[in-house]
Backbone bond lengths (Angstrom), bond angles and torsions (degrees), N, CA, C in turn:
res aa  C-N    CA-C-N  psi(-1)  N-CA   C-N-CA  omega(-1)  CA-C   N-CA-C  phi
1 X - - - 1.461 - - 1.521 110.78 -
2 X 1.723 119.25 -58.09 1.626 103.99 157.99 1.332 129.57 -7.81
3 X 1.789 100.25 -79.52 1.342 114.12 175.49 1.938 125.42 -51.14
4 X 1.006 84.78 -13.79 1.961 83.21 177.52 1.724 104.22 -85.60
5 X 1.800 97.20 -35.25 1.465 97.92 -164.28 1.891 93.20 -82.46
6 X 0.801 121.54 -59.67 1.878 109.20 167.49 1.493 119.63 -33.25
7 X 1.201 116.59 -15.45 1.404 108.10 170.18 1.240 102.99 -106.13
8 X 1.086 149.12 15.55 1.270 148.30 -149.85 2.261 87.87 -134.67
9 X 1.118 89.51 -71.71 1.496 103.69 148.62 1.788 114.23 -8.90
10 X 1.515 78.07 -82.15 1.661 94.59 177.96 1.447 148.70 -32.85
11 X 1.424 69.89 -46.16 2.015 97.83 168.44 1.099 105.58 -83.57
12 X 1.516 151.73 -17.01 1.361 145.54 156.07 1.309 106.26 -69.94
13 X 1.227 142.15 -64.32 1.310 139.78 -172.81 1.857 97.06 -52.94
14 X 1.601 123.39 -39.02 1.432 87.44 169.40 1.382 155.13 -45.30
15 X 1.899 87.72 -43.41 1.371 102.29 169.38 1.642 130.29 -61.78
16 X 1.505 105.70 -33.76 1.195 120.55 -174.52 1.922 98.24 -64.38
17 X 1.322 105.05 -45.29 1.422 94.33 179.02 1.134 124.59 -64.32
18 X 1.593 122.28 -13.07 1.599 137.45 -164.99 1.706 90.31 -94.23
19 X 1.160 97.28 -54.79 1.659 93.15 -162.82 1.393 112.67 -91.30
20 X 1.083 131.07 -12.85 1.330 127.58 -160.06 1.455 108.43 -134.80
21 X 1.298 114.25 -11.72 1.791 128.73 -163.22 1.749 108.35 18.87
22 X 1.505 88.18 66.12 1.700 118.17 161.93 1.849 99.31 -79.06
23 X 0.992 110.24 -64.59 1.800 124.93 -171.34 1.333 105.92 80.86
24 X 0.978 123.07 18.51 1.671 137.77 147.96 1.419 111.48 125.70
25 X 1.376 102.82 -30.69 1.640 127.24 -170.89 1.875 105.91 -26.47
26 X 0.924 111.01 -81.57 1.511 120.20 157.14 1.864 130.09 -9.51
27 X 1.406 86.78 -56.42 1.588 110.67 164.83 1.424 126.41 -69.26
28 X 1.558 98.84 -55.79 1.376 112.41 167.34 1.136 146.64 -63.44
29 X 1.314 100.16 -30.23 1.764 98.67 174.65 1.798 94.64 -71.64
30 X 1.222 147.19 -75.19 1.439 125.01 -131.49 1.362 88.83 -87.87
31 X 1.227 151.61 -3.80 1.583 135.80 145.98 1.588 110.87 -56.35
32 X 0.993 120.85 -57.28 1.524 130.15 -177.49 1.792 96.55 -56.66
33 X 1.135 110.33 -57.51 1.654 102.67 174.83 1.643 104.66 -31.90
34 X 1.125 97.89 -86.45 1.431 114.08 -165.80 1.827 118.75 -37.72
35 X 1.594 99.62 -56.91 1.518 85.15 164.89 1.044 137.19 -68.39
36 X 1.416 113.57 -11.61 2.004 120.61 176.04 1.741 95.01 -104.19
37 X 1.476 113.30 29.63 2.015 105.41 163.15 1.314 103.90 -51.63
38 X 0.937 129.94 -29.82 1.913 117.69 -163.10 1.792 89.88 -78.84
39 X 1.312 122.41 2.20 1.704 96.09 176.93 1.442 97.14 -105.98
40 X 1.419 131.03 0.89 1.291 127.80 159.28 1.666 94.49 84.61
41 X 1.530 101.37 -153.06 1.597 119.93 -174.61 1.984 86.97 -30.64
42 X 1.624 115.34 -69.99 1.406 88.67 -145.67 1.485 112.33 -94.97
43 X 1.427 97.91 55.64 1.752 111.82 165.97 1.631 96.82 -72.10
44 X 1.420 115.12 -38.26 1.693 93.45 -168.61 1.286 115.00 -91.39
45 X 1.695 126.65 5.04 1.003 110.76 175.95 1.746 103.53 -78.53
46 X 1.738 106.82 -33.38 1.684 97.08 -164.05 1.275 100.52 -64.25
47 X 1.922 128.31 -35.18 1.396 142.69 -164.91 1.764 105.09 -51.59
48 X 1.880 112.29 -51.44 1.406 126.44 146.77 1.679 126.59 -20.56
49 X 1.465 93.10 -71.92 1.742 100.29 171.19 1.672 109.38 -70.93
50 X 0.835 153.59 -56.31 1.243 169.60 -177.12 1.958 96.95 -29.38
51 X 1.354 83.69 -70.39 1.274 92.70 -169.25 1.782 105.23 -58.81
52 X 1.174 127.96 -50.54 1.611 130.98 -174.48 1.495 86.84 -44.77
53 X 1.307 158.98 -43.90 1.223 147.00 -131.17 1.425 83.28 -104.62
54 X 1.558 132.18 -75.51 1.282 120.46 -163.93 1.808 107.08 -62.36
55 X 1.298 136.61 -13.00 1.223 113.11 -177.97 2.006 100.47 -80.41
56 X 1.284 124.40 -31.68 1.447 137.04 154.15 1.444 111.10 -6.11
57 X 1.451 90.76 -67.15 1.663 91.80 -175.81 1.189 112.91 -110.17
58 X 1.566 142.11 -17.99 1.351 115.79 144.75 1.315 143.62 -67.09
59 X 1.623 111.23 5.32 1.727 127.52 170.85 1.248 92.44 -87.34
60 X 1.417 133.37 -36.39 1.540 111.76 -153.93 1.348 95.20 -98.87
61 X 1.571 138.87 -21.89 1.683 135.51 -179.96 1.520 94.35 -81.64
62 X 1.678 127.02 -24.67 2.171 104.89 163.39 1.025 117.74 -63.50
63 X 1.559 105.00 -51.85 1.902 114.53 -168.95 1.478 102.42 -68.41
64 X 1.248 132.33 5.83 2.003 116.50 -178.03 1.711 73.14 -107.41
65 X 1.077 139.02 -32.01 1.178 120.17 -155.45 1.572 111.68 -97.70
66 X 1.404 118.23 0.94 1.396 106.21 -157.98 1.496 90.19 -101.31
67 X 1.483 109.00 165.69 1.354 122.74 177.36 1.707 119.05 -47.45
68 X 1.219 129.18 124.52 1.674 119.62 175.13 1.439 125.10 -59.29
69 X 1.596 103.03 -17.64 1.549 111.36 175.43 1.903 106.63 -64.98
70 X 1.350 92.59 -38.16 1.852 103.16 -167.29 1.368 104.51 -73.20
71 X 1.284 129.40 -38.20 1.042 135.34 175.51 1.797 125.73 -66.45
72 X 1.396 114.77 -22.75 0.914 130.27 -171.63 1.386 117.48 -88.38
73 X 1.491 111.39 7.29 1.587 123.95 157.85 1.935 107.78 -77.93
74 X 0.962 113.64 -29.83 1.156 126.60 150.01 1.763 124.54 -34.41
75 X 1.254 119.55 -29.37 1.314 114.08 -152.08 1.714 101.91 -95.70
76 X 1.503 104.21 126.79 1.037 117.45 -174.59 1.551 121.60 105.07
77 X 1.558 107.80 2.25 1.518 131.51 174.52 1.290 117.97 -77.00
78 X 1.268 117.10 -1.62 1.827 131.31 -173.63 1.906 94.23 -41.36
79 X 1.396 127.78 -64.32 1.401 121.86 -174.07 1.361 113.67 -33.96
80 X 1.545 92.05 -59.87 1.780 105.48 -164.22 1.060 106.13 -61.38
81 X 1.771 137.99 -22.66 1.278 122.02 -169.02 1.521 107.63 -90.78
82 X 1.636 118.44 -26.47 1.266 119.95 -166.32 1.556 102.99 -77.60
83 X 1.417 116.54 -30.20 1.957 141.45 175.84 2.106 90.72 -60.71
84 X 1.259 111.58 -54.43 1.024 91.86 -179.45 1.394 128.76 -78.09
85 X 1.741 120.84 -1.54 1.364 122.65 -167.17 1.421 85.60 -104.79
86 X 1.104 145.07 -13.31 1.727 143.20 -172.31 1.673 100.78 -80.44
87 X 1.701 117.31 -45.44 1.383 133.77 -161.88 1.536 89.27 -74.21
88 X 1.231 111.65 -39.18 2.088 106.62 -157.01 1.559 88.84 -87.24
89 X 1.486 131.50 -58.57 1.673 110.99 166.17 1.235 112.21 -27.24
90 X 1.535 146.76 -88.42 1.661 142.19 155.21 1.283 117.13 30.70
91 X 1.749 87.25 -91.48 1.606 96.71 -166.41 1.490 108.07 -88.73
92 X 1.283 133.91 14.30 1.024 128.35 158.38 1.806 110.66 -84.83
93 X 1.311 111.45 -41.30 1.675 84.44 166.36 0.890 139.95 -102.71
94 X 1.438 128.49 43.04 1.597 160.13 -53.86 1.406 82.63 148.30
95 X 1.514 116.45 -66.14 1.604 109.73 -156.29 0.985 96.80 -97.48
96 X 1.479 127.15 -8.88 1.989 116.72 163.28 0.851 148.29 -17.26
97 X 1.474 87.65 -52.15 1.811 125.67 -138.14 1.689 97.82 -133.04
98 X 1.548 115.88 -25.03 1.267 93.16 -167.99 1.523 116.68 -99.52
99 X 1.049 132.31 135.10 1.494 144.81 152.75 1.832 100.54 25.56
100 X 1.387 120.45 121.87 1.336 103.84 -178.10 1.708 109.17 -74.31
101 X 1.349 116.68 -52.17 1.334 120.09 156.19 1.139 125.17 -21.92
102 X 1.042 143.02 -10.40 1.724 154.10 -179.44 1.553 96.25 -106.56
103 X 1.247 117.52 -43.29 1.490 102.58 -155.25 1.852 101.41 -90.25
104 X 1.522 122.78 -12.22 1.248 159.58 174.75 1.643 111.04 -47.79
105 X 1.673 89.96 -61.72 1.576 117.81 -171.33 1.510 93.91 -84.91
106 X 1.391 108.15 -73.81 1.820 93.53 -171.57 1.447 117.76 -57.96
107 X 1.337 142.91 -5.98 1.583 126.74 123.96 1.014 108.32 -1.37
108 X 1.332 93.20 -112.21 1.573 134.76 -174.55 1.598 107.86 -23.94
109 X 1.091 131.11 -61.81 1.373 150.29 166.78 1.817 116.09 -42.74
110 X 1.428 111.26 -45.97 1.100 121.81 178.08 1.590 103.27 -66.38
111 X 1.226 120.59 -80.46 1.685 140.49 -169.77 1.506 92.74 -44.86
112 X 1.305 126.66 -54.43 1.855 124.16 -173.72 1.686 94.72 -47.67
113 X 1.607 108.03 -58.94 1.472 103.22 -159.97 1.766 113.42 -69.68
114 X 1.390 105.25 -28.44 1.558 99.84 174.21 1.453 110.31 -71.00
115 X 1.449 132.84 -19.90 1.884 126.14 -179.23 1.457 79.65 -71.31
116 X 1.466 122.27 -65.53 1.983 114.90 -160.99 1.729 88.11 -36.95
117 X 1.003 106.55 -79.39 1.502 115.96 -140.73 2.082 105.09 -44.29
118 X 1.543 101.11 -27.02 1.946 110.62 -166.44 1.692 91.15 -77.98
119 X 1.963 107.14 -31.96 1.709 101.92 -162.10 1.595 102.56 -81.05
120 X 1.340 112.69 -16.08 1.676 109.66 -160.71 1.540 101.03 -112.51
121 X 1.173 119.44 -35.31 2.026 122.94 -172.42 1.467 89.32 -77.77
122 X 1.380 122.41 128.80 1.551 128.26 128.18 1.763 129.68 -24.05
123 X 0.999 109.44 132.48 1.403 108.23 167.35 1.714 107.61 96.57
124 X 1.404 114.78 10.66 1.548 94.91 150.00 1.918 116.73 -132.45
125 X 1.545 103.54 -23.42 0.965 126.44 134.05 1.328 142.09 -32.02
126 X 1.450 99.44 -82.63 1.196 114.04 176.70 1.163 122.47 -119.55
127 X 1.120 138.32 169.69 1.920 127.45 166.30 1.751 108.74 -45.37
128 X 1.567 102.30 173.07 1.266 112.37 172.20 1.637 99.02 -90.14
129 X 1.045 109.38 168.49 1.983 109.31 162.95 1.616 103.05 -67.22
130 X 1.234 108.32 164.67 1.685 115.24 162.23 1.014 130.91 -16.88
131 X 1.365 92.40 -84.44 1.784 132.57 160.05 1.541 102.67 -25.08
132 X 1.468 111.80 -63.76 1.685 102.31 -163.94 1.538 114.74 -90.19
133 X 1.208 111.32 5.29 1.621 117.25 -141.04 1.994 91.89 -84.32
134 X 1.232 119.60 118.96 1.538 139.32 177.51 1.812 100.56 -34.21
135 X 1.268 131.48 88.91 1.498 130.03 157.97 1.267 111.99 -45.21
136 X 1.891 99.96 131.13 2.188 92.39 153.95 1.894 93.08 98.40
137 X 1.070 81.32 -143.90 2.039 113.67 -157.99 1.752 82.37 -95.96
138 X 1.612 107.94 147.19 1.603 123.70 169.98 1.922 95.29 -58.50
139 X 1.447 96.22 141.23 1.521 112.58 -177.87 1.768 92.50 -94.95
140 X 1.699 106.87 145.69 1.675 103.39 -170.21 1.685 89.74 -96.12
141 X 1.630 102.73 169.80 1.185 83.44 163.86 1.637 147.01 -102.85
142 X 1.571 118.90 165.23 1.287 112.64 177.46 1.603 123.35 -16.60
143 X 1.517 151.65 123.93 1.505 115.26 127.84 0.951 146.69 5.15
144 X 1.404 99.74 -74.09 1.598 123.00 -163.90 2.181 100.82 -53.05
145 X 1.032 81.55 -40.89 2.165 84.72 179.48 1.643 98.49 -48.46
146 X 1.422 110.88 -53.74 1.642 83.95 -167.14 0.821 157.60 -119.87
147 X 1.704 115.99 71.06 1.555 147.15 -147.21 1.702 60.19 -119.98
148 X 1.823 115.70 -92.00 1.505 117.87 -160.33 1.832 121.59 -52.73
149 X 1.264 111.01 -24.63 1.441 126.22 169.60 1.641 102.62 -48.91
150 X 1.746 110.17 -69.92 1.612 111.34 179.17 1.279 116.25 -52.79
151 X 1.493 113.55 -42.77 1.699 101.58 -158.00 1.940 118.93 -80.22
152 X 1.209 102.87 -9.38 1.665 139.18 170.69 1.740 92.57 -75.56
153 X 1.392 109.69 -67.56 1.580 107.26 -169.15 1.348 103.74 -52.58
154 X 1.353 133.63 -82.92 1.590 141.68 165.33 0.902 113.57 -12.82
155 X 1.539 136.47 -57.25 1.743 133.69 -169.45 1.434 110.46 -76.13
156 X 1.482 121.96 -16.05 0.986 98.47 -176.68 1.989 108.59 -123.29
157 X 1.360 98.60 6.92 1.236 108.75 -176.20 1.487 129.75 87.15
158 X 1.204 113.88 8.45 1.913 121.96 -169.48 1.629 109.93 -90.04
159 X 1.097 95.32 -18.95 2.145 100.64 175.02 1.708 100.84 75.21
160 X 1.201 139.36 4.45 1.746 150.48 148.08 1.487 100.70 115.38
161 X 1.449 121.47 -36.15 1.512 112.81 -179.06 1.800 121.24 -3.77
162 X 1.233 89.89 -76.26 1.839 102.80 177.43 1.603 105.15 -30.62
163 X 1.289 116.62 -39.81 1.374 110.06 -159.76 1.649 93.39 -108.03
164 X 1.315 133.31 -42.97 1.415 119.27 -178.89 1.490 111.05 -75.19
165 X 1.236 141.62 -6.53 1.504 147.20 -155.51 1.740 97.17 -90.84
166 X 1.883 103.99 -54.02 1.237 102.62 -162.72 1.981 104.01 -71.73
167 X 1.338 86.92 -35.80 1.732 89.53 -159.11 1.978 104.16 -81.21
168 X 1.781 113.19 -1.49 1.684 98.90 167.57 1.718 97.58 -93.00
169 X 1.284 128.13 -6.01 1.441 115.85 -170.49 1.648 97.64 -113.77
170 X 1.357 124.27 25.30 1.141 129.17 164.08 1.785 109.53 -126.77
171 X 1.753 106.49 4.99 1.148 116.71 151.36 1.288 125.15 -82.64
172 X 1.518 111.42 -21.00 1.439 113.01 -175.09 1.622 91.20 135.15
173 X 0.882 144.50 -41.54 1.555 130.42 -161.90 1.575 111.77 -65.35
174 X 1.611 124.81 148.42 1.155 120.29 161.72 1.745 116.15 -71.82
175 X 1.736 102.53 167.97 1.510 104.84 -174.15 1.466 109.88 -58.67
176 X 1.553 125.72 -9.19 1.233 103.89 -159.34 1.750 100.39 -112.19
177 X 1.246 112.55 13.45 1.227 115.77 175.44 1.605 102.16 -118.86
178 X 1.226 102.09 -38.60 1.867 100.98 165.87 1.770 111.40 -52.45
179 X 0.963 111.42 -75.68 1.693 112.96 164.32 1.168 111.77 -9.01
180 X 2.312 114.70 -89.72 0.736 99.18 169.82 2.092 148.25 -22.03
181 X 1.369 98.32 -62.43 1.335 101.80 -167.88 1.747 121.15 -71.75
182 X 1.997 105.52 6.89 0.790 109.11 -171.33 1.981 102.53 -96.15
183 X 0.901 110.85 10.34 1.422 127.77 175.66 1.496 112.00 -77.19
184 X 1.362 114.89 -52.96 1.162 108.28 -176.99 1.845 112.07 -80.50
185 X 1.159 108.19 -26.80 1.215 98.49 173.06 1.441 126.00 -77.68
186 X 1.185 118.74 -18.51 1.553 140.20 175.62 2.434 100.03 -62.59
187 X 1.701 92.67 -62.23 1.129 113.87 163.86 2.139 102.01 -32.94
188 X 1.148 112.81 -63.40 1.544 115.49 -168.99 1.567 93.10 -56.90
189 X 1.327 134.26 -34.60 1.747 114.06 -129.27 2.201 78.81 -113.60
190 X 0.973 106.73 -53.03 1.633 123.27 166.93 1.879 104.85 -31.21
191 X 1.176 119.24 -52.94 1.389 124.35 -158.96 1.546 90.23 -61.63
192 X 1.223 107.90 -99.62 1.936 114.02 170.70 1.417 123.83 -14.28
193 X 1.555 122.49 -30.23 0.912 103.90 -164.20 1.578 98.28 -116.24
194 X 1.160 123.50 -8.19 1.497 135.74 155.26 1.783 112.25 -54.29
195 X 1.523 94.91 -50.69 1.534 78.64 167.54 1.095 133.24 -101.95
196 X 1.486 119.77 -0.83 1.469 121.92 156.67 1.785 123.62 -49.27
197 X 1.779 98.10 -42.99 1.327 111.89 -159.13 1.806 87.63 -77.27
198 X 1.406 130.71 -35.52 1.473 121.91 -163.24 1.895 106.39 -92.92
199 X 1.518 99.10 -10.17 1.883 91.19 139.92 1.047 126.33 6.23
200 X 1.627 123.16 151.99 1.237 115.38 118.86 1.768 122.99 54.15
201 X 1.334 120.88 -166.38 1.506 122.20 -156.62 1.711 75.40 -125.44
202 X 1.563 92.67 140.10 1.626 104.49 152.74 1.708 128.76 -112.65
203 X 1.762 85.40 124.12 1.672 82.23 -168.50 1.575 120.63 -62.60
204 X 1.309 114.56 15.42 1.838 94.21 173.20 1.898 99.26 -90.19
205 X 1.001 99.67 -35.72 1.659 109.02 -173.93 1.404 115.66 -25.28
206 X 1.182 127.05 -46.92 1.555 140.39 171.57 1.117 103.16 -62.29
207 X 1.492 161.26 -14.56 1.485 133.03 177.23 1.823 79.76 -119.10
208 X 0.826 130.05 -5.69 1.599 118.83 178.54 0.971 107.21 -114.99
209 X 1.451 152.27 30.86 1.446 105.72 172.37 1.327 152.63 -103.34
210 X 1.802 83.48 78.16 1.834 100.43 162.63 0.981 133.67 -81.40
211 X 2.186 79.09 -24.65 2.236 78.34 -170.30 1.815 86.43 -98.43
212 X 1.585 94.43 162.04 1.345 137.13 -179.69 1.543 88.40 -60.50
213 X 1.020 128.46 84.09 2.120 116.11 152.35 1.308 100.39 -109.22
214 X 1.475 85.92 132.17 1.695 89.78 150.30 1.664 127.94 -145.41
215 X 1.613 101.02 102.36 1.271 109.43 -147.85 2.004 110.16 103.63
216 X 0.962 118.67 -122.11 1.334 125.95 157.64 1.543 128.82 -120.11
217 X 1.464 98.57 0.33 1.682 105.65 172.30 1.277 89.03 -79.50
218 X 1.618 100.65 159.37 1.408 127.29 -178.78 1.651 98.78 -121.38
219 X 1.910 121.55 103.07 1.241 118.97 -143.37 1.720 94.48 -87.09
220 X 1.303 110.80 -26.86 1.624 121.98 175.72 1.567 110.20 -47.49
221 X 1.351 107.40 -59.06 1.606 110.86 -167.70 1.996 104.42 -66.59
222 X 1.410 96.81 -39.80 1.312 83.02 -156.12 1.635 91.84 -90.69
223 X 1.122 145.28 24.79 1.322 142.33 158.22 1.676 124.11 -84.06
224 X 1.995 93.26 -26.93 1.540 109.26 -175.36 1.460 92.65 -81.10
225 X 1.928 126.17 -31.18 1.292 116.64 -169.25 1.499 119.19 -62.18
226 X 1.643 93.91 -34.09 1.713 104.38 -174.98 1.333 101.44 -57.29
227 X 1.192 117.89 -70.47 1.350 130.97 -160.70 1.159 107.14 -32.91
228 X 1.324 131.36 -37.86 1.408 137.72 -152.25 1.222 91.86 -84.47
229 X 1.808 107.48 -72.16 1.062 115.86 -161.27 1.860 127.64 -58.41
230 X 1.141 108.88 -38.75 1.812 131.16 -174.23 1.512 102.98 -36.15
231 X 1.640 108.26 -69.17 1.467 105.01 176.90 1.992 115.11 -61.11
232 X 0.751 123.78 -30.90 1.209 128.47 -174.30 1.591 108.97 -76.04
233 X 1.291 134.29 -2.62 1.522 149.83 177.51 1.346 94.94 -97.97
234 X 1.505 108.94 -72.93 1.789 128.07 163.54 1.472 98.52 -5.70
235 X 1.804 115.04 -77.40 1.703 103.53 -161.92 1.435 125.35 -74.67
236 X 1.639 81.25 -23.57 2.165 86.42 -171.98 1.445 117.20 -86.88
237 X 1.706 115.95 -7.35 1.103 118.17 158.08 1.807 115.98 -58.45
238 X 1.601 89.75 -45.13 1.832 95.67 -176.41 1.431 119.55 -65.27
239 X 1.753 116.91 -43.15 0.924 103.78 151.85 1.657 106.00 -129.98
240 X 1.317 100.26 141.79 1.518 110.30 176.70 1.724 115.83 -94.57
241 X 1.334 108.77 132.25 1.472 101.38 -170.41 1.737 100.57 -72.50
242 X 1.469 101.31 145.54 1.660 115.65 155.38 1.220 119.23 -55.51
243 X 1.498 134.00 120.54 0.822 114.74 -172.31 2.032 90.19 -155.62
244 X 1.555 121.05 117.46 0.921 126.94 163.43 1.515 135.13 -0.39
245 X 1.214 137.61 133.48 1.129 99.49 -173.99 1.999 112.01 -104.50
246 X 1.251 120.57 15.08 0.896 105.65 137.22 1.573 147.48 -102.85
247 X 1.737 88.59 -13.47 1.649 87.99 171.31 1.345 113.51 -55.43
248 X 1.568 125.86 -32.82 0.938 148.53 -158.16 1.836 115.22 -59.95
249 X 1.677 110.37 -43.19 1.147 142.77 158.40 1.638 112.54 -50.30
250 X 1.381 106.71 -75.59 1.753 116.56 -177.00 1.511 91.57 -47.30
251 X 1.373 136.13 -42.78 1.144 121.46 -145.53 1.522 107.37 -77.10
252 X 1.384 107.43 -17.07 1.348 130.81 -175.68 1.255 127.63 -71.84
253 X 1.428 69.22 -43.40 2.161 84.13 174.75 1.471 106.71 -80.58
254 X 1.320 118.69 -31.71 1.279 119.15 -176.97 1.572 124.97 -75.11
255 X 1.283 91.24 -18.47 1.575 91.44 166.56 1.577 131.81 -109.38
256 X 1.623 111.14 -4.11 1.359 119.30 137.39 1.417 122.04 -49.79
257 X 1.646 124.24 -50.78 1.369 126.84 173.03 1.313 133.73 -48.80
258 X 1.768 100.60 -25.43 1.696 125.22 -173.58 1.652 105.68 -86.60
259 X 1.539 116.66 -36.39 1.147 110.23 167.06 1.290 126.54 -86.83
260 X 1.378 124.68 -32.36 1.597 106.78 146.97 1.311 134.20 -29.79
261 X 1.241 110.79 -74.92 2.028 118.18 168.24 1.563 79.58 -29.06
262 X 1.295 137.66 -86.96 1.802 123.01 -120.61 1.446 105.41 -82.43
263 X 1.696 128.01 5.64 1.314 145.83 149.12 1.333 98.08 -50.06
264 X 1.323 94.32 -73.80 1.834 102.36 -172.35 1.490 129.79 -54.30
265 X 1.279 96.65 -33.99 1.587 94.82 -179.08 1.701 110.65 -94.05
């Protein structure tokens, strides 16, 4: 039954990677919690690692697939991606070692404060004022963001979306090019910390070993996620639904808000 509901799973995390360039991370950790409950506290660290592996390969099957024009806001981002693969090494062995309860709460804590910050700041929501409103061509972003962008993404398992989505469409880009371009950067922060997390020995493995770990990925869950998800990237890459561009936003925030609650509960 797991396995039906991870594929079931799966096919949501596609979309989320199509539409939202989550790469499942988001999705995955509190599903992955839940089916690895029998490892207790450090269900969320493997749920953490677990997830870096499936956003791995659902960042890299969007970004081969997405248009080269979309991608090519990208060009000249070589710093920011290597800043973000240095930050996701970090906080990926960061989430090793630290307290699973810490990494649990700052979830939960993180995703609450990014809906405040999308429902109350101007400019992803709503326009900027006059005065503040971005002149010209979308501005890319800084470097300097993603040394701290990765090591935030990695520790807590989200692959950076949440944080690169709001702040390129508060450069000027629409959601569906923000999304997009949040694939490849997800792709940078995912790589490092996929193989950080499949390291080494994972300590739940010794009182369990039923489930598939290797390292701290859990290879069962995130094999049922692919499955689901792969073809479901496959069509919505081919065709991508129309979709407003502010409904497009609310919908965003609203489904950050939905996975918080299921942290909590």
């Amino acid at each position: 039954m797991d396995v039906v509901a991870l594929l079931g799973i799966g096919l949501l995390t596609g979309v989320t990677t199509v539409l939202f360039g989550f790469g499942g991370g988001f999705v995955a950790v509190p599903v992955v919690v839940w089916t690895d409950s029998a490892l207790g506290a450090d269900a969320i660290r493997v749920a953490t690692a677990t997830s870096a592996l499936v956003m791995v390969v659902n960042a890299a099957f969007a970004t081969a697939v997405t248009p080269r024009r979309v991608l090519a806001a990208l060009r000249g981002g070589g710093p920011l991606l290597v800043l973000l693969g240095v930050g996701a090494a970090a906080g990926a062995l960061a989430a090793r070692h630290a307290p699973a309860g810490l990494i649990r709460w700052a979830f939960v804590a993180y995703v609450a404060l990014t809906v405040v910050d999308l429902l109350l700041r101007p400019g992803f929501l709503r326009p900027r004022a006059p005065a503040e409103a971005a002149p010209g061509t979308p501005r890319p972003l800084p470097a300097a963001v993603g040394a701290p962008v990765g090591a935030v993404a990695a520790f807590l398992g989200v692959g950076g979306s949440v944080m690169t989505v709001p702040a390129m469409r508060r450069a000027g880009h629409t959601m569906h090019v923000a999304t997009a371009l949040a694939n490849p950067l997800t792709l940078a922060i995912a790589l490092p910390a996929a193989a950080v997390f499949l390291g080494g020995s994972g300590d739940p493995a010794g009182p369990h070993p039923h489930l598939a770990l290797v390292g701290l990925v859990d290879l069962r869950a995130a094999g049922a996620l692919l499955v689901g998800a792969l073809p479901v990237i496959a069509v919505l890459r081919r065709r991508p639904p129309h979709i407003p561009d502010r409904l497009y936003a609310w919908t965003y925030v609203a489904l950050l808000a939905a996975v918080a609650v299921a942290m909590v509960l």
